[in-house]
LUMVOSE-141772 format. One line per 10 residues: number of its first residue (from 1); for each residue z, x, y of C-alpha. Coordinates in nm, 4 decimals. Layout:
// residues N
NUM = Z X Y  ...;
END
This chain:
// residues 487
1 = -2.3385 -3.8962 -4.9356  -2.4423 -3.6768 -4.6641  -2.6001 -3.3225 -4.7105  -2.3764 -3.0456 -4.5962  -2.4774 -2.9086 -4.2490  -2.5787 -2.5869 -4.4226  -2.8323 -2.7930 -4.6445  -2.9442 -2.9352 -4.3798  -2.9754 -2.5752 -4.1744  -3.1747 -2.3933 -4.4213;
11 = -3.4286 -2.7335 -4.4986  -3.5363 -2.7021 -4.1684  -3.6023 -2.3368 -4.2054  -3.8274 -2.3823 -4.4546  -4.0120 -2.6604 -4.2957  -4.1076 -2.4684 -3.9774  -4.1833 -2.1608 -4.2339  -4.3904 -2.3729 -4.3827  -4.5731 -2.5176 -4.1122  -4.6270 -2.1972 -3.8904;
21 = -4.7962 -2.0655 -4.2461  -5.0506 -2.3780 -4.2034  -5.0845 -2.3550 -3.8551  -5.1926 -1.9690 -3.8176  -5.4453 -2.0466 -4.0970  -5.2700 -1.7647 -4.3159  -5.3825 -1.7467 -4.7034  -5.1693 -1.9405 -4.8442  -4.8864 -1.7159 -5.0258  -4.5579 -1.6486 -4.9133;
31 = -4.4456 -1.4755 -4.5899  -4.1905 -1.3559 -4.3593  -4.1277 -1.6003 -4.0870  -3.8700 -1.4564 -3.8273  -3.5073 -1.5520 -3.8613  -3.4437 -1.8257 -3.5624  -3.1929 -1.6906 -3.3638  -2.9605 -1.8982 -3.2240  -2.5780 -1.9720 -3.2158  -2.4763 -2.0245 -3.5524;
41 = -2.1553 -2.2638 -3.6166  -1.8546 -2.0610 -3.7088  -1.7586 -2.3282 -3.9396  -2.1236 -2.1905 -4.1396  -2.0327 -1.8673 -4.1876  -1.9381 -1.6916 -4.5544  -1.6349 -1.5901 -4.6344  -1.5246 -1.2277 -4.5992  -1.4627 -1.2350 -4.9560  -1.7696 -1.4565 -5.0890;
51 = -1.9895 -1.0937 -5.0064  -1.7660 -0.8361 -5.1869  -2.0054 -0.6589 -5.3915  -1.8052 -0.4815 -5.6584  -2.1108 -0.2606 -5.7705  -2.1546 -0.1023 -5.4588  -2.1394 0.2916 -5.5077  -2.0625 0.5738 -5.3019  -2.2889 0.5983 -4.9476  -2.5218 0.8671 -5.0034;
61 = -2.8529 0.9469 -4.8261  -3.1093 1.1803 -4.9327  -3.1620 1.4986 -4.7654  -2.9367 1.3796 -4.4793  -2.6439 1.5830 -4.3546  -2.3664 1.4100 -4.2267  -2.0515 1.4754 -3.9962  -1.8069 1.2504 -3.9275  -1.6693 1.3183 -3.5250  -1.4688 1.1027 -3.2960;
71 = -1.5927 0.8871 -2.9706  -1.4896 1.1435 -2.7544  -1.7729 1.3855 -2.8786  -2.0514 1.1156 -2.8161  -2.2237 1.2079 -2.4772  -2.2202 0.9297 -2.2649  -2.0656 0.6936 -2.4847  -1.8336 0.5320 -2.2108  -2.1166 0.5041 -1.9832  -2.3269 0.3174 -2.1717;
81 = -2.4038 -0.0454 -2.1184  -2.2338 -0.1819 -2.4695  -2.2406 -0.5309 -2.3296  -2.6403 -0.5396 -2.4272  -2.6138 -0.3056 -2.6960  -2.3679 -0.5670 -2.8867  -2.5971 -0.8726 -2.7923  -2.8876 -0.6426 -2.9563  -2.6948 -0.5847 -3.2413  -2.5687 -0.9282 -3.2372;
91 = -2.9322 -1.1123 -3.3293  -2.9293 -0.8492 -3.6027  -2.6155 -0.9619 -3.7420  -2.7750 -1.3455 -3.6961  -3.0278 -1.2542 -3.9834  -2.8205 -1.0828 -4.1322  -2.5509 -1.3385 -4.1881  -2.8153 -1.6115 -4.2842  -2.9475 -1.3926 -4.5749  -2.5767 -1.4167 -4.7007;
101 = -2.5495 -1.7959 -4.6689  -2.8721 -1.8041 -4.8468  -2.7704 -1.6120 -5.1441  -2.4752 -1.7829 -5.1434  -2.6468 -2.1319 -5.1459  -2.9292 -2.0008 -5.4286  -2.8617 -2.0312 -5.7913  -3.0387 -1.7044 -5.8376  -2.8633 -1.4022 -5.9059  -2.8715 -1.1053 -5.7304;
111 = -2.8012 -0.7707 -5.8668  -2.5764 -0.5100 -5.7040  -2.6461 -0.3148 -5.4151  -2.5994 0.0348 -5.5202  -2.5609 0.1464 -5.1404  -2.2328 0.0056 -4.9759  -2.3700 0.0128 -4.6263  -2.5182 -0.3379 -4.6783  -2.1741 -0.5199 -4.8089  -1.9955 -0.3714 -4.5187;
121 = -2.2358 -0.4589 -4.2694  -2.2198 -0.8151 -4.3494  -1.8405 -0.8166 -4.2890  -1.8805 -0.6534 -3.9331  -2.1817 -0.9525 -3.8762  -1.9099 -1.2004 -4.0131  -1.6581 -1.0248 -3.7234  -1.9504 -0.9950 -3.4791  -2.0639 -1.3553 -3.4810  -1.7012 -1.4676 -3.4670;
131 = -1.6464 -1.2847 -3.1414  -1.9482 -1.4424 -2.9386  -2.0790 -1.3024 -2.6289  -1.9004 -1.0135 -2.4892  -1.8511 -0.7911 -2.1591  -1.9648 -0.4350 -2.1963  -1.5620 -0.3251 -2.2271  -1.4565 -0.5794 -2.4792  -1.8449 -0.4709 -2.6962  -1.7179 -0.0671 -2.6243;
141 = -1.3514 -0.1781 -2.8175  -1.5763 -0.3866 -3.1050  -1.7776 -0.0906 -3.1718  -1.5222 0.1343 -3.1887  -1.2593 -0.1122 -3.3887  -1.5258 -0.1678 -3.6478  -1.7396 0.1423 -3.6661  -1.6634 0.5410 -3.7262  -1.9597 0.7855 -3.5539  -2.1265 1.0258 -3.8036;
151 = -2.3486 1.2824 -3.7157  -2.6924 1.2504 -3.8980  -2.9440 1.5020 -3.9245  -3.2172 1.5789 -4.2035  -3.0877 1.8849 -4.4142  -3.2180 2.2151 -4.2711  -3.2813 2.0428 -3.9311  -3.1000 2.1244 -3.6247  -3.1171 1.7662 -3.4877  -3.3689 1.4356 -3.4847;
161 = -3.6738 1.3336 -3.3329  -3.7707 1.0522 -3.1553  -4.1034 0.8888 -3.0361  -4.1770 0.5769 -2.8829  -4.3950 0.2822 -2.9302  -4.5012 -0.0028 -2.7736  -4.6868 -0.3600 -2.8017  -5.0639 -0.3331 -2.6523  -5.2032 -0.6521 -2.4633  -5.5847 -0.6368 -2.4894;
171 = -5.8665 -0.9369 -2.4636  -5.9551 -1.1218 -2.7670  -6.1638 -1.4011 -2.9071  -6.0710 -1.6586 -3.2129  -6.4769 -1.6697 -3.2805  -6.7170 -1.3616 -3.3161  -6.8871 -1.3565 -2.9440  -7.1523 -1.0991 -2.8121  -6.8421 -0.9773 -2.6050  -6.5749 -1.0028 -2.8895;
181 = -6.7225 -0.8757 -3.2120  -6.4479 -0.5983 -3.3605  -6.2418 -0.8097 -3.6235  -5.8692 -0.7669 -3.7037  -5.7802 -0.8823 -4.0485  -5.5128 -1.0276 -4.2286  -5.4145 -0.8872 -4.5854  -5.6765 -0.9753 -4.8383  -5.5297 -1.1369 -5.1140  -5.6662 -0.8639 -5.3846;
191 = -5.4736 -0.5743 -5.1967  -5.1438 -0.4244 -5.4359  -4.9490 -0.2266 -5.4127  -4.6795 -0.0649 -5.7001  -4.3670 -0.3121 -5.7678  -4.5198 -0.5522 -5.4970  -4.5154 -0.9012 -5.5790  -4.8167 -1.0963 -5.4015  -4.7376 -1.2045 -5.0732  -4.4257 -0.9880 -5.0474;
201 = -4.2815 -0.6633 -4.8470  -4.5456 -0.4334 -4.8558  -4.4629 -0.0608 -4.7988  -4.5515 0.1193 -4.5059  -4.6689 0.4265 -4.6741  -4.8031 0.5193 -4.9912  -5.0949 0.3881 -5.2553  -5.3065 0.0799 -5.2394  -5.5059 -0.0688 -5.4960  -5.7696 -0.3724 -5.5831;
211 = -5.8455 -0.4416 -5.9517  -6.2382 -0.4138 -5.9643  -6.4502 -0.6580 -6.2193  -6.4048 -0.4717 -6.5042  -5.9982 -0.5177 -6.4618  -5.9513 -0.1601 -6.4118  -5.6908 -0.0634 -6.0845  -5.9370 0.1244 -5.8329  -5.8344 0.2765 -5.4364  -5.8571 -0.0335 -5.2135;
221 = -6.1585 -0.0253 -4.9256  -6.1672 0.2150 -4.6520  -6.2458 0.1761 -4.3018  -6.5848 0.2958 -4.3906  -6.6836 0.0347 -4.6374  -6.4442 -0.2038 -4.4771  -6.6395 -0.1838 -4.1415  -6.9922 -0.2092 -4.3841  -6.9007 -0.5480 -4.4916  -6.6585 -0.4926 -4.7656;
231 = -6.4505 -0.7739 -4.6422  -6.7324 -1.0146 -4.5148  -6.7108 -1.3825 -4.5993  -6.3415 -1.3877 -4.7009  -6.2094 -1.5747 -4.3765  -5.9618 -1.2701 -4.3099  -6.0530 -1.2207 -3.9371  -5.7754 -1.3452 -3.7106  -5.9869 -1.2837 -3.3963  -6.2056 -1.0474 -3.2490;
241 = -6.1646 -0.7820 -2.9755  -6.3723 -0.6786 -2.7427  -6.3475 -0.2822 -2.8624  -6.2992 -0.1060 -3.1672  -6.0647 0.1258 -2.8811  -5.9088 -0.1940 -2.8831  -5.8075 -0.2560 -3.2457  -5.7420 0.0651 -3.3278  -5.4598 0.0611 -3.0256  -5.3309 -0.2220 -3.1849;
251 = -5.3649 -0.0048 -3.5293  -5.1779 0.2190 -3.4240  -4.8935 0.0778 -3.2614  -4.8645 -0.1872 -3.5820  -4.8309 -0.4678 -3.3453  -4.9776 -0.6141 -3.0364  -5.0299 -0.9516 -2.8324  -5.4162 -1.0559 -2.7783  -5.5179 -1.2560 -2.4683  -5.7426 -1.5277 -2.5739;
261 = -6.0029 -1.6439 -2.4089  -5.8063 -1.9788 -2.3249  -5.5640 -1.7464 -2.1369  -5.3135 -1.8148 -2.4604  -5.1049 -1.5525 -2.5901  -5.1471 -1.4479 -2.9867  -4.8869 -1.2305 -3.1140  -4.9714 -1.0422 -3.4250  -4.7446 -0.7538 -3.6692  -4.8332 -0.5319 -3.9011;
271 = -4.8356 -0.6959 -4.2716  -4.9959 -0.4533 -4.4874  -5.2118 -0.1520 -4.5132  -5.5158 -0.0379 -4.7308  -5.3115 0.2893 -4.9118  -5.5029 0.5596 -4.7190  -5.3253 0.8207 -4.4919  -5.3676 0.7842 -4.1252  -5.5722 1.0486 -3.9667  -5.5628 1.0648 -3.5785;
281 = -5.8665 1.0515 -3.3237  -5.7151 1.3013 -3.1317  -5.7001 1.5695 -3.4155  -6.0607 1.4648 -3.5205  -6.1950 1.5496 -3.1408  -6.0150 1.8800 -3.1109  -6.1101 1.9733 -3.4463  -6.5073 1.9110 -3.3529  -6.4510 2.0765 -3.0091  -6.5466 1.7669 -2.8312;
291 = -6.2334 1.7089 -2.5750  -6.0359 2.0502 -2.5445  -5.6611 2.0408 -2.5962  -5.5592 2.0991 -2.3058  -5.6765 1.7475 -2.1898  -5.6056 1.5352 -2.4607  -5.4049 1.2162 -2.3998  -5.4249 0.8894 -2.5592  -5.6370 0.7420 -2.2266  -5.8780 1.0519 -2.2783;
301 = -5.9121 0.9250 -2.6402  -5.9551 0.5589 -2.5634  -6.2031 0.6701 -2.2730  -6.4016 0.9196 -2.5191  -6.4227 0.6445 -2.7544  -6.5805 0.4036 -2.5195  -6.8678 0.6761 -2.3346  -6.9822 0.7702 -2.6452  -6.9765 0.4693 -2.9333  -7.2710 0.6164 -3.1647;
311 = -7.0049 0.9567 -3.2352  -6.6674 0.7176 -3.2184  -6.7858 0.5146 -3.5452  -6.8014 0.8690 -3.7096  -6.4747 0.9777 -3.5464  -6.3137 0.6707 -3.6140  -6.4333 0.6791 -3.9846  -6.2575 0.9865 -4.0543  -5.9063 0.7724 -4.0105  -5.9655 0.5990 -4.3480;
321 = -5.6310 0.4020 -4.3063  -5.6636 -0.0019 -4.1634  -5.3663 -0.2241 -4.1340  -5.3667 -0.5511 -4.1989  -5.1761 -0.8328 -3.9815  -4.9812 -1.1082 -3.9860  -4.9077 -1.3776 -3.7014  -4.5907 -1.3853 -3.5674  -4.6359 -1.6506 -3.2644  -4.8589 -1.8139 -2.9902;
331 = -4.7361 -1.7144 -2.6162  -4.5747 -1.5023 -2.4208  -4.2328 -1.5878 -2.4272  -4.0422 -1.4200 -2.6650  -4.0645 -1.0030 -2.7324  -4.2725 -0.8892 -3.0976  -4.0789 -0.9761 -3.4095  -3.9654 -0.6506 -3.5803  -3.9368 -0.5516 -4.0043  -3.6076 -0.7356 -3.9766;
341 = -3.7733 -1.0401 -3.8743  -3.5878 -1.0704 -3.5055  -3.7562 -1.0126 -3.1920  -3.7211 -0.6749 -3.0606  -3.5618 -0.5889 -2.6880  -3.7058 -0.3179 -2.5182  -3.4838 0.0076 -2.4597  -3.2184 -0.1016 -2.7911  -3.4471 -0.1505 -3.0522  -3.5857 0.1071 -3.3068;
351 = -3.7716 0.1302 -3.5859  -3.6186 0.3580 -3.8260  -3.6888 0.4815 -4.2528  -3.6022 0.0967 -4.4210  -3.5871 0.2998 -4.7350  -3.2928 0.5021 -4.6170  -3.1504 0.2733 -4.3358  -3.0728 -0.0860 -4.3510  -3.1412 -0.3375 -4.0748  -2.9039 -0.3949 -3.8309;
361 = -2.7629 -0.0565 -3.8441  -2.6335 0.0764 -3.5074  -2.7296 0.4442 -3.3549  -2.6032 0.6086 -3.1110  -2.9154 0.8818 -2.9847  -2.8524 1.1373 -2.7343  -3.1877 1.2741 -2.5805  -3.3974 1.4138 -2.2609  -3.6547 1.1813 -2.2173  -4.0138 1.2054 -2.0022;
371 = -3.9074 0.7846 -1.9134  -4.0103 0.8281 -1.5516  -4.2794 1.0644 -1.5055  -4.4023 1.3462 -1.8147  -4.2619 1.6395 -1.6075  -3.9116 1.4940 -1.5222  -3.6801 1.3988 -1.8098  -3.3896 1.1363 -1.7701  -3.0702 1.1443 -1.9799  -3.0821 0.9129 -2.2392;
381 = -2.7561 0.7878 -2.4291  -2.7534 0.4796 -2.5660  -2.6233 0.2562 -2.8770  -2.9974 0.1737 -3.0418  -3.0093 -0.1085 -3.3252  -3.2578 -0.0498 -3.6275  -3.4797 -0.3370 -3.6108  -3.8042 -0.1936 -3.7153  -3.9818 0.0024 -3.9514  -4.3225 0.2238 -3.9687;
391 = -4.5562 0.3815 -4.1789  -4.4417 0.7410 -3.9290  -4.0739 0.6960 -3.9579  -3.9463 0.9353 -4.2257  -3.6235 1.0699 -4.2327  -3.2792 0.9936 -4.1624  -3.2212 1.1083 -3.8444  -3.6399 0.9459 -3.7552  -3.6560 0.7068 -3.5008  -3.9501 0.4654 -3.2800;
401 = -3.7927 0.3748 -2.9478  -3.9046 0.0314 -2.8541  -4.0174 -0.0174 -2.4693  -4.1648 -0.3290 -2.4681  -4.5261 -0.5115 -2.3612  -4.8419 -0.3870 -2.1703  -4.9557 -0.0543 -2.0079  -4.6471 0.0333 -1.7747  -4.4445 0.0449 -2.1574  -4.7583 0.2211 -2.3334;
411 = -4.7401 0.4760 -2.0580  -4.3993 0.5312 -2.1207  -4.3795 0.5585 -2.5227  -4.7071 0.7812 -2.4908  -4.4506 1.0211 -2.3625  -4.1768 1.0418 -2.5902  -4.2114 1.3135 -2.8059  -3.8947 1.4939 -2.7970  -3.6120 1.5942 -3.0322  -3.2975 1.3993 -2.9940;
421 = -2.9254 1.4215 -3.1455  -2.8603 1.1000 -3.4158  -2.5066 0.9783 -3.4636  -2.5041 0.6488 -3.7014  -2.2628 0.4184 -3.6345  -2.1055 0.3520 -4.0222  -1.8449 0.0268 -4.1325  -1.5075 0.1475 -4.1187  -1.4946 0.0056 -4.4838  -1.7070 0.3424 -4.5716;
431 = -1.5534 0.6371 -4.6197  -1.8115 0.9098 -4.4630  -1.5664 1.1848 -4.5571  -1.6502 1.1241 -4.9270  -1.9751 1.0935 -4.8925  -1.9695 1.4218 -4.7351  -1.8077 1.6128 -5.0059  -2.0943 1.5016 -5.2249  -2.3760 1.6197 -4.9908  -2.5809 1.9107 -5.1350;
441 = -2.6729 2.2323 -4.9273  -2.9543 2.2959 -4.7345  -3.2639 2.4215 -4.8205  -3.2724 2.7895 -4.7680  -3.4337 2.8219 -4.4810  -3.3601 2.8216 -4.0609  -3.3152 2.5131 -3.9246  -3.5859 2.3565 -3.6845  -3.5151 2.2483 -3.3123  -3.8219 2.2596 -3.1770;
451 = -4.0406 1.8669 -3.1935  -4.3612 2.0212 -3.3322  -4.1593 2.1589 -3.6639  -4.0654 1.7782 -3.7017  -4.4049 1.6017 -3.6094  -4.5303 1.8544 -3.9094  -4.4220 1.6244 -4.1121  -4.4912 1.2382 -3.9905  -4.7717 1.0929 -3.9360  -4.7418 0.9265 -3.5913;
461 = -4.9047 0.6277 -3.4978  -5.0230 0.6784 -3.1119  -5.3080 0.8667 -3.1293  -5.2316 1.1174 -2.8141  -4.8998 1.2142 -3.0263  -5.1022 1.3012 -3.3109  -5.3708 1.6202 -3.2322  -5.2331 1.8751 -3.4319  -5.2862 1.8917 -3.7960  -5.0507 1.8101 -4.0161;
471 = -4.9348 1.7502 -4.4068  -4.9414 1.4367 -4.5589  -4.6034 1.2935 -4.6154  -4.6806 0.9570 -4.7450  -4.3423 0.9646 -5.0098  -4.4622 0.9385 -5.3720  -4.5300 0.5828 -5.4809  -4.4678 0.5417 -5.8519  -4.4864 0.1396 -6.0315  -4.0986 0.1007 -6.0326;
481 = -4.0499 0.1969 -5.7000  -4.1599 0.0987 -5.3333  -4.0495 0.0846 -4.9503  -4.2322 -0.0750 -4.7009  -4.3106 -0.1708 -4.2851  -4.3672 -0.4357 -3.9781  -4.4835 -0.2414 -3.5922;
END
């Protein structure tokens, strides 16, 4: 008898999973391949009812306040172009989608989702799919049909900030050379993490660990002894880069593409990091009173680093943090695969908290944005589709605007700074009034407008964002619980 197309569907997944494992010379353990995103058949997608999950609770997100308003109080909504927005949101919804055919195909089961954001998400995907490509009036009418608009803000906050990040392109070698010789690594197979199984999600912030000879759990390397030699001999190097400017661009931005010295493309993501907070260049060379304030900018940094590369090692060593990779594809043809394993588009994806938000979640932000030069600011308004996660983004109304490949979009997200108004676009299956009668009060204390009160309390990755000192707000890892990353 014939296998059922879905059979079929998901043996072929595994296959090129599989195979793009063996042929990036990744340990072998299990990984995150992205989701292929292409038309799938109406006739394989789950039944409205097959994804009921009767154990879902109440919607509730910590230290969020939320506000349920209408359309009409969304700035620019009209004018937006929903037609992209939707096909965004759309290879979201592909993933998404999948992940219920899959648990629907596996024999294992899978326990409730306390949060009913997830469950009602799937049934918009189901609605989404269904609907196929659509014109930016018909997307407007889907939004609205199938969404309510709630204001989001962190308690005590006055509204949300946003930054922006970007994929660097730099030169790179797949062999040590006198010209290449700054390694990026993948994630040693000895790095843990609380509640992680090996090879699996790893958080984006908190502890790290290796077990040393004696058994006992001890802090994974730093960049210190990790740059001594710590990880010498192991095979983890993907390539080498011609600067260690270079990788820690790359660092920060938890992604980038690396020109190789065939002229081919390699795309690498964050996978993991070594449990160490991240502690930026730029704060390090005002702090030491070797570039003043007043001129720091992440090409001052990158230039700094490169004039004087006896003091950078010291500089740099004082960021203990160093993320590990993953590789996500050869060429240039597709945009960096975000947390949700789809690739990004530029100007509609974000990376947003994954321990408060799930994937595929729509935004609508409202926010004055440096996008053309840093002195003039353009209106921006625009339905934004949480695709991504990082190590900085804390905080329910916390988002990373994605803008793309190569120094015209680094210049751009080197800008964005700014504080921005966060409306989250829930299932009309929730009921945001209830979960609004169950929100506590604010902390006593004024609430914060201005960007600097909320970059207090991230750490962000671009290292001309980060100069001011701030607290560490790596959330508390304990062994039963974890949240993770992907830039």
């Amino acid at each position: 008898m014939d296998a059922p197309p879905r059979a079929h569907i998901f043996l072929l997944l595994a296959v090129l999973a599989i195979t793009a494992v063996l042929y990036s010379g990744a340990p072998r353990r299990f990984s995150w391949p992205p989701f292929v995103t292409g038309s799938l058949p109406h006739t394989d997608l789950p039944r409205t009812s097959s994804i009921l999950d009767p154990g879902a609770g109440p919607l509730s997100i910590p230290n969020a306040a939320l506000e349920p308003v209408g359309w009409g109080d969304l700035d620019g909504w009209r004018s937006d172009d929903h037609a992209i927005a939707f096909a965004t949101f759309n290879a979201s919804c592909r993933a998404i989608v999948r992940a219920v055919a899959f648990r629907a195909e596996s024999a294992t089961n899978h326990a409730a989702d306390p949060q009913p954001v997830r469950t009602a998400l799937e049934q918009v995907c189901i609605r989404a799919i269904k609907s196929g490509r659509l014109e930016s009036e018909a997307a407007r009418q889907f939004f609205e049909t199938n969404f309510v608009p709630v204001r989001i803000r962190r308690l005590g906050d006055s509204a949300g900030f946003v930054t922006g990040y970007y994929d660097p392109i730099v030169d790179g070698s797949r062999m040590p050379t006198r010209e290449f010789t700054v390694p990026l690594y993948r994630r040693p197979r000895d790095l843990m993490a609380p509640g992680v199984a090996e090879g699996g999600p790893f958080p984006n912030t908190g502890r790290a660990f290796r077990r040393s000879p004696t058994g006992k759990l001890v802090p994974y390397y730093d960049r210190g002894e990790i740059e001594d030699g710590a990880l010498d001999g192991r095979h983890l190097e993907i390539c080498w880069l011609r600067t260690a400017a270079d990788a820690l661009s790359i660092e920060m931005e938890g992604s980038g593409r690396v020109r190789l010295e065939d002229g081919s493309m390699l795309r690498i993501s964050y996978d993991a990091h070594n449990g160490y907070s991240y502690v930026p260049a730029g704060r390090v060379l005002i702090e030491r009173h070797l570039v003043p304030r007043e001129g720091m900018s992440p090409q001052r940094i990158r230039q700094w680093l490169h004039e004087h590369p006896e003091l950078a090692k010291e500089v740099r060593r004082q960021n203990r943090q160093v993320v590990f990779f993953r590789i996500v594809g050869l060429g240039d043809d597709t945009e960096t695969i975000g947390g949700q394993g789809v690739p990004l588009s530029p100007g509609r994806s974000i990376a947003v908290d994954n321990a408060l938000h799930r994937y595929g979640t729509p935004f609508f932000i409202e926010a004055d944005l440096p996008l053309t030069s840093a002195v003039n600011r353009s209106s921006f308004r625009r339905v934004m589709i949480a695709q991504d996660t990082g190590s900085a983004i804390v905080g329910p109304a916390r988002a990373d605007l994605y803008f793309g490949a190569g120094n015209e979009a680094g210049r751009v997200a080197e800008r964005i700074r700014q504080s921005g108004r966060f409306t989250i676009l829930l299932p009309r299956e929730i009921d945001p009034t209830a979960a609004g009668a169950l929100m506590p009060l604010p902390p006593a204390k004024g609430l914060r407008s201005d960007p600097a009160a909320h970059a207090a309390g991230s750490e962000e990755r671009t290292a001309g964002l980060a100069i001011t000192k701030r607290e560490d707000t790596h959330r508390a890892q304990v062994p039963s619980t974890h949240d993770q990353r992907a830039n």
